[in-house]
C-alpha positions as CSV (number, residue, x, y, z in Angstrom):
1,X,13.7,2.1,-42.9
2,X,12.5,4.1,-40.1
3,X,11.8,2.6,-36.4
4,X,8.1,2.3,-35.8
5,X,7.1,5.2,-33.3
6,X,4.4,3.7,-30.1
7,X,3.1,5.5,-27.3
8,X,6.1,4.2,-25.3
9,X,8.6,6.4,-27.4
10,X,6.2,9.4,-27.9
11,X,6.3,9.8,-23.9
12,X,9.6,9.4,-23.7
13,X,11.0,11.7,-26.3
14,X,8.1,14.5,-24.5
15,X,9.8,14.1,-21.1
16,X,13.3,14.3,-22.8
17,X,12.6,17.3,-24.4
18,X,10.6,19.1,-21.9
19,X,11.6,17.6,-18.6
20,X,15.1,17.8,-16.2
21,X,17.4,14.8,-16.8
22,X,18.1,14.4,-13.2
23,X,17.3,10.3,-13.5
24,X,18.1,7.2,-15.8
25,X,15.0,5.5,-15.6
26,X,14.7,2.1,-17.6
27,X,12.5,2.4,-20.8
28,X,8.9,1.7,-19.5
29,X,6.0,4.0,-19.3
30,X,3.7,2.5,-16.6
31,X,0.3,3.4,-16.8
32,X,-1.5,1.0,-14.7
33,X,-0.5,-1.0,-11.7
34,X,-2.4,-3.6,-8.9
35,X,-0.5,-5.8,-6.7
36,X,3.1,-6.8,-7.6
37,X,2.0,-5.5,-11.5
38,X,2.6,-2.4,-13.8
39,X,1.1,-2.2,-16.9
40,X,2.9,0.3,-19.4
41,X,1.0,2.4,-22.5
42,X,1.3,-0.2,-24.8
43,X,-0.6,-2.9,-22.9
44,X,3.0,-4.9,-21.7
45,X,2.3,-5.9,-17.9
46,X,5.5,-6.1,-15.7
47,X,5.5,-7.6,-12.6
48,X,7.4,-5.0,-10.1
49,X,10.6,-5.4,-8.5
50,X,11.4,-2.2,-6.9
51,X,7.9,-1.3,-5.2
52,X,8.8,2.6,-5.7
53,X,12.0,1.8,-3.6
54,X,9.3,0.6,-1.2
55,X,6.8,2.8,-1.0
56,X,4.2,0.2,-2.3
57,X,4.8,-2.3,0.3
58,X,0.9,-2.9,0.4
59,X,1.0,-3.4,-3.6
60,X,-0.1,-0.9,-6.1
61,X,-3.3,0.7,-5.7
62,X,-4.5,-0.8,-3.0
63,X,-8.2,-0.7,-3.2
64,X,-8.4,-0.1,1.0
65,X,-5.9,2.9,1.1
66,X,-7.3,4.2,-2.1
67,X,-11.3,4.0,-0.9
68,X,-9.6,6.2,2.4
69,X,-8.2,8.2,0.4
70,X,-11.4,9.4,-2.3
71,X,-13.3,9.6,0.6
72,X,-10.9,12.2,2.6
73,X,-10.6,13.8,-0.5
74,X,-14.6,14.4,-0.8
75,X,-14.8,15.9,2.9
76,X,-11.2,17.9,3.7
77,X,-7.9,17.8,2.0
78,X,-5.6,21.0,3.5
79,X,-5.8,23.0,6.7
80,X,-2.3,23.9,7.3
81,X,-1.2,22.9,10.8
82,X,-2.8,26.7,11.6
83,X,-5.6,25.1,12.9
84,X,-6.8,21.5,13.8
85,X,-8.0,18.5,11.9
86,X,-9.9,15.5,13.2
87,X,-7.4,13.0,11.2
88,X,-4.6,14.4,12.6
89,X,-4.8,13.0,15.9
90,X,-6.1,9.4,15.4
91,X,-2.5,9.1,13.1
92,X,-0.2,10.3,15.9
93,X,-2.0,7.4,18.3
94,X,-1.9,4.6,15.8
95,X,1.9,5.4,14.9
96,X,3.2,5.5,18.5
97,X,1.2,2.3,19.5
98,X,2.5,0.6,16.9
99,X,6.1,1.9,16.9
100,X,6.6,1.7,20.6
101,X,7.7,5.9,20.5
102,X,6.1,8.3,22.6
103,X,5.4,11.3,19.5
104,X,5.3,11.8,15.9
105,X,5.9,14.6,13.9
106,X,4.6,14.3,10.7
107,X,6.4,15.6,7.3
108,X,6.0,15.1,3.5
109,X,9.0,13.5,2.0
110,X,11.2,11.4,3.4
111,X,14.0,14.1,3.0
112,X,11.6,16.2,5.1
113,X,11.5,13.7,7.6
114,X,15.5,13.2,8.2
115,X,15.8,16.9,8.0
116,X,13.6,17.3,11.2
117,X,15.4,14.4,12.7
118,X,18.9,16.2,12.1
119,X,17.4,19.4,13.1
120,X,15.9,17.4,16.5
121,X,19.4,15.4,17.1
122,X,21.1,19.2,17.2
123,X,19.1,21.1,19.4
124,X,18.8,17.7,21.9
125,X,23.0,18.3,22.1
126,X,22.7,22.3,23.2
127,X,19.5,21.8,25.0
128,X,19.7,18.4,27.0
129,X,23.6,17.5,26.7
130,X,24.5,20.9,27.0
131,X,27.1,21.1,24.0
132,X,28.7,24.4,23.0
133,X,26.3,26.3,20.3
134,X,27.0,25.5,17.1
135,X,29.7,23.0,17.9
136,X,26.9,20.1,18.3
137,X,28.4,16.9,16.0
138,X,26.3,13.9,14.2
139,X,28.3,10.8,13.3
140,X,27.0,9.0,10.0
141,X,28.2,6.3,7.8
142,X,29.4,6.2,4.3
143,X,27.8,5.0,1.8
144,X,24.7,6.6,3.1
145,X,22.0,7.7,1.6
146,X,19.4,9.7,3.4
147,X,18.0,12.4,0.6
148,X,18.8,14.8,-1.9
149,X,18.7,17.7,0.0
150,X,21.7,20.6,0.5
151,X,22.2,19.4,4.1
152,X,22.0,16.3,3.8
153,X,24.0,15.7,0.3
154,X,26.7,17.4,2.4
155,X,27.5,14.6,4.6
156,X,27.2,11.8,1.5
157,X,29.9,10.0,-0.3
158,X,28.0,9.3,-3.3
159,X,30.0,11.7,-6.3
160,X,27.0,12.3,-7.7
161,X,25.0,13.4,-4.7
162,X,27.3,15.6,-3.9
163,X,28.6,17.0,-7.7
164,X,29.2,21.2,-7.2
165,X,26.5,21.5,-5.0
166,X,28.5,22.9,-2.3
167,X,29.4,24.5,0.0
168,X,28.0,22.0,2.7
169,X,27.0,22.1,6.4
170,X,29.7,21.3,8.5
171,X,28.9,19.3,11.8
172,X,29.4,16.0,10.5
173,X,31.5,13.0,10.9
174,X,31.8,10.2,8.2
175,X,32.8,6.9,9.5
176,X,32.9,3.5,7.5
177,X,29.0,1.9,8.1
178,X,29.2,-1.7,10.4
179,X,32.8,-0.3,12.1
180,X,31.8,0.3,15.4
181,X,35.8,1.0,16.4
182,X,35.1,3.7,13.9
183,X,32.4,5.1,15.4
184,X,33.1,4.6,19.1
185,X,36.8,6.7,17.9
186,X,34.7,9.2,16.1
187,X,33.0,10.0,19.5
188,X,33.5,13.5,21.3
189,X,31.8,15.9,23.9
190,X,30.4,17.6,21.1
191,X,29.3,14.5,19.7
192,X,24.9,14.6,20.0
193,X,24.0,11.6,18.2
194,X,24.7,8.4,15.7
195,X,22.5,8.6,12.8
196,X,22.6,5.7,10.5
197,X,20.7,3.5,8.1
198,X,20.3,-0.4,10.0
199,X,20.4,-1.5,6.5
200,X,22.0,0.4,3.9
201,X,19.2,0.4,1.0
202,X,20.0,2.8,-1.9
203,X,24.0,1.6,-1.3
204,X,22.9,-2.0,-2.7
205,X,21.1,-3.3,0.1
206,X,24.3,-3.7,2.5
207,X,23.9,-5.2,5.9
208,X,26.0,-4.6,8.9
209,X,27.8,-7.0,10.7
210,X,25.7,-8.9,13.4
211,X,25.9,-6.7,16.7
212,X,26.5,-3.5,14.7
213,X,23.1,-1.9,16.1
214,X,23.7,-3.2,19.5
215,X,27.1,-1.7,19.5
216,X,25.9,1.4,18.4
217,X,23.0,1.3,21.1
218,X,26.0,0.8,23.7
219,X,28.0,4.1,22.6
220,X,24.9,6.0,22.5
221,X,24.1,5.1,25.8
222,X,27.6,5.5,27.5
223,X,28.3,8.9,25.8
224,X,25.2,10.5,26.1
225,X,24.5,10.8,22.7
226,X,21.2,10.0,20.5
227,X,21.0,6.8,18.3
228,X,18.3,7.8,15.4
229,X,18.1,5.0,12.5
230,X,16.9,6.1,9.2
231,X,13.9,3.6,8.6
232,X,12.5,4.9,5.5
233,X,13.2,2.3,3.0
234,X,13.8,-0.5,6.0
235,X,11.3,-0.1,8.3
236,X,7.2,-0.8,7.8
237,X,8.0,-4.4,7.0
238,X,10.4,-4.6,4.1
239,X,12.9,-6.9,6.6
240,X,10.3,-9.2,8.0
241,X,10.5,-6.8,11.0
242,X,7.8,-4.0,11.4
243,X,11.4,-2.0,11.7
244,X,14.9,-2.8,10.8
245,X,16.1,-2.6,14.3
246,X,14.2,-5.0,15.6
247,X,16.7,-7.6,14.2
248,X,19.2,-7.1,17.5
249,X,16.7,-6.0,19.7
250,X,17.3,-2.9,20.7
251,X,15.5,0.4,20.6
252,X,16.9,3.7,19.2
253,X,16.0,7.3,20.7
254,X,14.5,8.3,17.1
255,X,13.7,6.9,13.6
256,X,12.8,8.1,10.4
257,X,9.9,6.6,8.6
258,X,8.0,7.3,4.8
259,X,7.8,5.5,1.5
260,X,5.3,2.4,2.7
261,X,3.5,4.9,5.0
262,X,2.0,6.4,2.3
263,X,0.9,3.1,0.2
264,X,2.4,4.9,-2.3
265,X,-0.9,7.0,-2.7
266,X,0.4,10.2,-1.4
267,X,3.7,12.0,0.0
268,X,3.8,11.2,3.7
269,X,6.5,10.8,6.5
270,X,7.2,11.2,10.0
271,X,10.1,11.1,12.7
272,X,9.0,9.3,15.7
273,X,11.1,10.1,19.0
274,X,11.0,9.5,22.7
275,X,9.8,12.7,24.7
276,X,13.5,13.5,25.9
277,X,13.8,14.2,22.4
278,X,10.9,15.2,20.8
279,X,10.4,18.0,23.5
280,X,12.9,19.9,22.0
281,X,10.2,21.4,19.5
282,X,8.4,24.1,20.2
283,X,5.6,26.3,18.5
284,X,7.3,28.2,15.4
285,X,10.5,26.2,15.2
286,X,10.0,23.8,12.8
287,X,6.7,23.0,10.6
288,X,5.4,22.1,7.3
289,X,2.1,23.5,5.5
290,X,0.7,20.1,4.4
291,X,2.8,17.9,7.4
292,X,-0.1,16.5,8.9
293,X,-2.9,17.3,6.4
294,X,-5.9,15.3,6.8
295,X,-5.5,13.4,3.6
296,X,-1.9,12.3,4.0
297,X,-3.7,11.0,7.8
298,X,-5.9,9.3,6.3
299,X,-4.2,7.7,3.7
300,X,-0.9,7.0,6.1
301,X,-3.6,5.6,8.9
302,X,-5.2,3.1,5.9
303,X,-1.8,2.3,4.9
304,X,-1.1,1.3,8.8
305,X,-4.0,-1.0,8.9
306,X,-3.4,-3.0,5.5
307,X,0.5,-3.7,6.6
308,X,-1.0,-4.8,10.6
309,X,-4.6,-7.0,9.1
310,X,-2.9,-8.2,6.7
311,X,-0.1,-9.6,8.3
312,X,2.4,-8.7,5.7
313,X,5.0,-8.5,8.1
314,X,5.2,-11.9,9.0
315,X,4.7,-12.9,5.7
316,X,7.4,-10.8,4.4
317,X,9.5,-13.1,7.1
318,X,8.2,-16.3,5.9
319,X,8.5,-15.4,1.4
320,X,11.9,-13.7,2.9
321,X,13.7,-16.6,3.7
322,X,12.6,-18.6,0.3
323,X,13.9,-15.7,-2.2
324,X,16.9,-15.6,-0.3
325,X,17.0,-19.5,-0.8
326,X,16.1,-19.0,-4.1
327,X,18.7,-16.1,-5.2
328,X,21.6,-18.6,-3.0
329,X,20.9,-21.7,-5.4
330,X,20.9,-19.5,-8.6
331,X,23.3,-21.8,-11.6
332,X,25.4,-18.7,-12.9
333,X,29.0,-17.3,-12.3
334,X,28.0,-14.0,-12.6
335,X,27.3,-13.6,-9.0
336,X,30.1,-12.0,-6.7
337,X,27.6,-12.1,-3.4
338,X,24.0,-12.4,-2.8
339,X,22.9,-10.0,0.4
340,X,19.2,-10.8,1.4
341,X,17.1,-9.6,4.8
342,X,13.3,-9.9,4.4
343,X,11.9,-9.2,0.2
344,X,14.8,-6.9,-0.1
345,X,18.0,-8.0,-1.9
346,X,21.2,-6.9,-3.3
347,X,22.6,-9.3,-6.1
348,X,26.6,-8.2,-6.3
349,X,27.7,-9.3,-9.7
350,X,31.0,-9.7,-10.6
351,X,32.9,-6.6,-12.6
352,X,33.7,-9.0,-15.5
353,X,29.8,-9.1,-15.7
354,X,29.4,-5.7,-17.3
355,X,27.7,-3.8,-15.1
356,X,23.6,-4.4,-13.8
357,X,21.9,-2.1,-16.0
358,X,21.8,-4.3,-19.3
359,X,20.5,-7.1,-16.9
360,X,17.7,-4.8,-15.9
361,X,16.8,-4.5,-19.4
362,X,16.5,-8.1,-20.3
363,X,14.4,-8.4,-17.4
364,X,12.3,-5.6,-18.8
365,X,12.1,-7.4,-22.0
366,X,11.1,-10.5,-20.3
367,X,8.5,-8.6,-18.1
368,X,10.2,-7.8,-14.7
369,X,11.5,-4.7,-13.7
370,X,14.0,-3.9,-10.9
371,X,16.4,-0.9,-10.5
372,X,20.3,-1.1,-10.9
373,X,22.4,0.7,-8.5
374,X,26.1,1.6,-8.1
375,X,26.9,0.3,-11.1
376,X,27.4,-3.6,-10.3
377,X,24.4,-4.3,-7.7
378,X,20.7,-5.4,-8.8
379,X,18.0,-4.3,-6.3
380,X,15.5,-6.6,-5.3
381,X,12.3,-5.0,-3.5
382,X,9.0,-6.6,-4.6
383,X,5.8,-5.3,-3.1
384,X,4.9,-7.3,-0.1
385,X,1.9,-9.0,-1.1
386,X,3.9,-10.8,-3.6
387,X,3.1,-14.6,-3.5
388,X,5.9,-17.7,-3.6
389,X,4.9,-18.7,-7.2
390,X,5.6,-15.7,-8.5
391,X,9.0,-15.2,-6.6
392,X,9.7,-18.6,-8.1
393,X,9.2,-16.7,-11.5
394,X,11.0,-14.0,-10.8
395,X,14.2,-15.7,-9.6
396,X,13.6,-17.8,-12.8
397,X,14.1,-14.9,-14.9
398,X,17.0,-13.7,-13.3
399,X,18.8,-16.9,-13.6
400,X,18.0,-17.2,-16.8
401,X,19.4,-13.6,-17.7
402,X,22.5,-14.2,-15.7
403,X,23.6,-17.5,-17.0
């Protein structure tokens, strides 16, 4: 007897056939979504615990960022950065009040955005430190995880980021992330900057040691080199911080920021810098046709205002601390180590478990979706307008899959 075809399948067997297999998603065609919910082809709603790896912070279609959006999109979409727009500069205000950094420069991706940052972090060493052209250094961690492009796959340790793609940049120094004897031995003259995630997201939502940004901070500062934190996933509230390093107080010289400053309308990222080193740019260096277009403004700037009058922030804080609660007092064995900061959680399961995936499918089946990742570790990231009762649900589910 033959297996009953549905829409689900039909899609999937067309993007098999015609598309690159470059991911493994799970087995759900999402047509719909609002709030913490998707709704696949075939009517199933899920409620969503990945948030597009955080890019819907503010909750799926958000009915303030998209209004923004349609009407941007009825007036002006595309100028190129050839001439002017009138979105443009409202953005750059809003994100350096908020942020606390004196300029923005606005990208697409968030691989766009760390590219500009690595490209900024270089030409600070040779123009402000004074380091030997091209000998200018960056120290990262292991276990990163900053994009997909060429440069940046070069300095990853992740096989599969980095399968044949070669040959890489040189100028970069891997040291184990939350060692700062590491780092502070990894330091040289030619050293121009630390660039790190404060919480490693893709790697299973690892946290450093308490003190590890302050550390870092500390080096920076007595070696003369840049501190730049990648703040893409972390940062624009998923911690219960507006940013990640706001944990240990400190402030870096640079950040990267995307995913949750689009609303997950539209592609949209920035790298937000103190003058020292954003005044290394100059017309015709560095640029991007649609970096800065009026619609990715206007949806980032919409975006801005839901996380700030909605307080999500502090609510993120607040629902933080009970999933984290709630994930602790799970009944299962299954569980090597639970690692929780804000809505964003790692749950380390034990090898003897058999690996995440086939827990992320019984979730599926029993309406919640989240995202395994390196082999053993189930991601938590919820949109942040999730409410208790339905964290309570959630964790519910995952007990229940895991005893």
């Amino acid at each position: 007897m033959s297996t009953p075809t549905t829409r689900t399948s039909d899609l999937i067997a067309q993007e098999t056939q015609f598309g690159a297999h470059n991911y493994h998603p799970l087995d759900v065609v999402a047509t719909r979504g609002e709030g913490v919910f998707l709704t696949d082809v075939d009517g199933k709603q899920y409620m969503d615990f990945l948030a597009a790896y955080s890019a819907v912070n503010q909750g799926h279609n958000h009915p303030r960022i998209g209004e923004a959006m349609i009407a941007q999109i009825k007036t002006l979409a595309l100028t190129s950065r050839a001439f002017r727009n009138d979105q443009f500069p409202p953005l750059l205000e809003k994100l350096c009040r908020l942020s606390g950094f004196d300029k923005a420069l606005m990208m697409n991706s968030g691989a766009e955005a760390v590219e500009t940052a690595l490209k900024a972090m270089r030409k600070w060493g040779y123009d402000k430190k004074g380091i030997d052209y091209p000998q200018a250094e960056i120290i990262v961690a292991d276990g990163n995880f900053h994009g997909r492009t060429t440069t940046i796959v070069g300095f990853s340790t992740d096989p599969d980021s980095t399968s044949r793609f070669g040959p890489f940049t040189p100028g970069f120094v891997i040291v184990p992330y939350g060692d700062l004897d590491a780092v502070a031995k990894a330091i040289t003259p030619n050293t121009c900057a630390i660039f790190m995630e404060p919480i490693q997201g893709e790697g299973g939502v690892v946290i450093p040691p308490k003190g590890f940004l302050q550390g870092l901070r500390a080096l920076a500062d007595a070696h003369n080199c840049l501190l730049v934190l990648d703040e893409i996933q972390s940062g624009l509230g998923r911690t219960g911080k507006l940013f990640a390093f706001e944990h240990e107080g400190i402030r870096p010289d640079g950040i990267t920021i995307g995913k949750a400053l689009s609303g997950g309308y539209y592609p949209v990222s920035a790298f937000l810098a103190s003058d020292a080193v954003m005044d290394v740019f100059t017309p015709g260096i560095h640029g991007s046709t649609y970096g800065g277009n009026p619609l990715a403004c206007a949806v980032a700037s919409a975006a801005l205002d839901v996380l700030v009058d909605e307080d999500l922030v502090a609510r993120t804080e607040t629902l933080g601390a009970h999933m984290k609660a709630r994930l602790e007092g799970m009944a299962t064995d299954k569980v090597q180590e639970i690692r929780c900061i804000g809505l964003w959680a790692g749950v380390q399961l034990h090898p003897e478990a058999g690996g995440a995936r086939k827990y992320c499918y019984a979730l599926k089946d029993r309406g919640m979706l989240c995202k395994d990742t390196h082999v053993d570790t189930i991601r938590l990231a919820p949109p942040l307008v999730i409410t208790k009762e339905q964290i309570d649900w959630a964790v519910d589910q995952l007990e229940a899959v895991l005893s």
